[in-house]
Each structure stands twice: as structure tokens, then as C-alpha cells.
N, C-alpha and C positions, 0 to 999 in steps of 0.2 A: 504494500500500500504506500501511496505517494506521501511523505510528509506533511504535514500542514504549514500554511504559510505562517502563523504562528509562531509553530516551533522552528522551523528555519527561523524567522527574527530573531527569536529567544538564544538561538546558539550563536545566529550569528553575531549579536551584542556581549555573548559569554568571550567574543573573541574568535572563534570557529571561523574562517574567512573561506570556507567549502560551502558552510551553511550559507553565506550569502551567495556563491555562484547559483548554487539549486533554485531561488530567487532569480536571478538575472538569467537564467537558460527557460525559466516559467514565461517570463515577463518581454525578454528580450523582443519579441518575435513580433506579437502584440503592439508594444512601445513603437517600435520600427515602422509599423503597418500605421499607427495615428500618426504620427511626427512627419512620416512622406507626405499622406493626405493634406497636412496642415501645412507642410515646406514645399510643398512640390519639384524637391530637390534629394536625390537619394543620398547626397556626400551631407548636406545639411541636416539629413533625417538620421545620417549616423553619428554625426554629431551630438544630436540632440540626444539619442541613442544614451551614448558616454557619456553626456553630462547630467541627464537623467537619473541615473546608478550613481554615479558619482555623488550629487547631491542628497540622493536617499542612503548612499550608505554613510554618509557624515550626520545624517539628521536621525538614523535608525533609531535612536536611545528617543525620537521624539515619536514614535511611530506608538498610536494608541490603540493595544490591540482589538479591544471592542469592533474598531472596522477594519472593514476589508483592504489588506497589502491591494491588490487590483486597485482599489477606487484610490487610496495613497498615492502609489507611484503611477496613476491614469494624469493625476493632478499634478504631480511634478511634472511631468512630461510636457502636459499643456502649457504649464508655462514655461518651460526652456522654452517650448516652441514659439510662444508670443513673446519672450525676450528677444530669442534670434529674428524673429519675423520685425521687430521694431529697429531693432539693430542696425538692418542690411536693407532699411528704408521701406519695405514692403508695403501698400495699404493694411490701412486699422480703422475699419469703420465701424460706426455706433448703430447700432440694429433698432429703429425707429418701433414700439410696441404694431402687431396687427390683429382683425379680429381674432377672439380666440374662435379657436378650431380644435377640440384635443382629439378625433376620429384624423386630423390634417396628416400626422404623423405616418399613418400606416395608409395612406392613398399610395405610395410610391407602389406598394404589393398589385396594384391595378393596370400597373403598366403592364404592356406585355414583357416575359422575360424571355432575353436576348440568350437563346439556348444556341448550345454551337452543332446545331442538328446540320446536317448537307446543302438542304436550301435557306437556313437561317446566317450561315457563316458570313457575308457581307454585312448582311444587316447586322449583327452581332459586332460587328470590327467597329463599325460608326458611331453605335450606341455605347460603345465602350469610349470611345475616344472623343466624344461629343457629351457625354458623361464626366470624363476626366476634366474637360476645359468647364463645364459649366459649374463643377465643383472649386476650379481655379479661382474663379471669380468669385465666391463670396467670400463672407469674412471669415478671420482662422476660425474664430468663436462657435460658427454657425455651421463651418464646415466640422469643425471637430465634432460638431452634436452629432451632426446626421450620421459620422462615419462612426461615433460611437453606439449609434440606436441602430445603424442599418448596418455594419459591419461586424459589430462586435457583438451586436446583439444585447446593451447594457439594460438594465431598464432605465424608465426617467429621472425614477431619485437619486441614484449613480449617478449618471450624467451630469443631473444639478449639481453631487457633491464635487465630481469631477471640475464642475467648471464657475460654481460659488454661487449657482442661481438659484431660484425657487421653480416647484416642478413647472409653476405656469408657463415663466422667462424659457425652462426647457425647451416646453412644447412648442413655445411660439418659434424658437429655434431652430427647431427641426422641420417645420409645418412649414418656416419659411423656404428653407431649403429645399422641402419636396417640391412646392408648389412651383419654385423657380424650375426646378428637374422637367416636372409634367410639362410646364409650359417651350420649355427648350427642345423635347426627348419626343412631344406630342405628335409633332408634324411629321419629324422623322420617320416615325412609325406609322403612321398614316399614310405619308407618299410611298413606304413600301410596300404595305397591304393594297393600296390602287394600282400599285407597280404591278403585284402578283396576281390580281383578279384579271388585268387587260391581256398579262400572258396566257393565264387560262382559259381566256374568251367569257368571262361573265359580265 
């Protein structure tokens, strides 16, 4: 059975510096995967990477174990990343409140999914890559939400502790985000599905 993140901490603060690798090979992969989304830069997102671990294994003895190491070092990560993101001049913009929406969140599952079937393979390149850039554009804030609720699967109150908001500020976060998605990702799929009906003669 795998350790608990617990007692890895626990050893690794007795001084055990193996107890915190088991930590950092958990976490590493994870971290990597939010920090790229949020840098759009994979030498920046290793970076962030290392200074991430770095940061929490100096603060470890502040680490309360009540919560979860995950939602901990989610929240370091976020902000190396919006340190380096202000750093190296990046935009940082203020996310204006929208109506609430809390079903807003899960509309992205409506989209069609871009499966890499034989005739989907085109369309699936696009939407990936048209996905990437539309994700470019918003804020790290807003981007880190969605990539935390739609990639990593967090829930909201995570997310909030992750990123110091309340579930509403969450949702509205995410909701933003989708909504920007659909309306980017919509037409797309749309002028495929017309694409494929005229080849089939309907």
C-alpha cells in the first residue's frame, strides 16, 4: 500500500529526504501538467516545477496536516506561476464578476468530444490546437481553474482553496472559461459536421 501523504511529510520533516522524493514523484507530474497550462512554456513550467518543491520543502514544518499535500502544493505552484507570469511581463487581468451560472461549469461535457477515431483525426488536431490558443488567452487565474476542474478533475472547494476564492468566485471562473471555449470551439464543430453531411449527400 502507497504511503500516505501525511506520513511522507511526517518523515520527511523527521529529516528523511527519500520521504520527500515519494512526495515530489506523487506530485511532480500533476504540478508540470498546471504550471505548462498556466506558462505556456514547457522550460518555464519546469521551472516552476523546481521552485515549487523547493518552496514547499523549506515551508514543510508549515504544512497543516488537516489538508490535503495536493490542495498545498496545487497553491504553491499557482503562485510561482503568477510570480513568473508577472515577472516576464505577461498579461494579468482582473476577471470582471458574470451572471452566476453554477450548471456553467460542466456545459464544456456538451461539446462534442474530439475522439481520435479515423474520420474524427482532422477535426480532433484543430480542436486541440484551437483549444490550446483559446486557453492562451485568458487569465493565468481563470485558466488554472478550468485546467484544475477539467483536467485534474478537482472539485470547486479545492480549486477555491487552491486559488484563495470562494466557491462562487470558483464557479464564475470556470463558467467563464467554458463559455469562452463553446463560443471559440462552436463553429468549428459545426462547419465540420456541415463538412461531413454534404460529403455524404444529406
Amino acid at each position: 500500500m502507497d504511503e500516505s501523504d501525511a506520513a511522507a511529510v511526517a518523515r520527511a520533516c523527521a529529516g528523511e529526504t527519500e520521504a520527500f522524493r515519494v512526495l515530489v514523484d506523487r506530485y511532480s507530474r500533476k504540478v508540470f501538467r498546471l504550471a505548462y497550462r498556466m506558462t505556456r512554456n514547457e522550460q518555464d513550467a519546469e521551472d516552476v516545477v523546481q521552485e515549487t518543491f523547493l518552496r514547499a520543502y523549506r515551508r514543510l514544518r508549515q504544512f497543516e496536516s488537516r489538508s490535503s499535500f495536493g490542495t498545498w502544493i496545487f497553491r504553491i505552484a499557482v503562485n510561482v506561476a503568477l510570480d513568473l507570469t508577472r515577472k516576464l511581463g505577461r498579461y494579468e487581468q482582473v476577471e470582471q464578476p458574470m451572471g452566476s451560472d453554477e450548471d456553467g461549469a460542466e456545459r464544456i461535457a456538451q461539446l462534442p468530444a474530439a475522439e481520435p477515431a479515423p474520420d474524427r483525426i482532422l477535426l480532433s488536431g484543430e480542436l486541440k490546437h484551437k483549444m490550446e490558443s483559446v486557453l492562451a488567452e485568458m487569465s493565468p487565474q481563470v485558466r488554472a481553474a478550468f485546467v484544475m476542474r477539467h483536467y485534474e478533475g478537482m472539485p470547486i472547494e479545492e480549486i477555491g482553496s487552491v486559488l484563495g476564492l470562494k466557491a462562487s468566485a470558483t464557479k464564475n471562473s470556470i463558467y467563464r472559461a467554458v463559455q469562452k471555449l463553446r463560443k471559440e470551439l462552436e463553429p468549428l464543430v459545426k462547419g465540420a459536421v456541415v463538412g461531413q453531411q454534404r460529403s455524404a449527400g444529406v
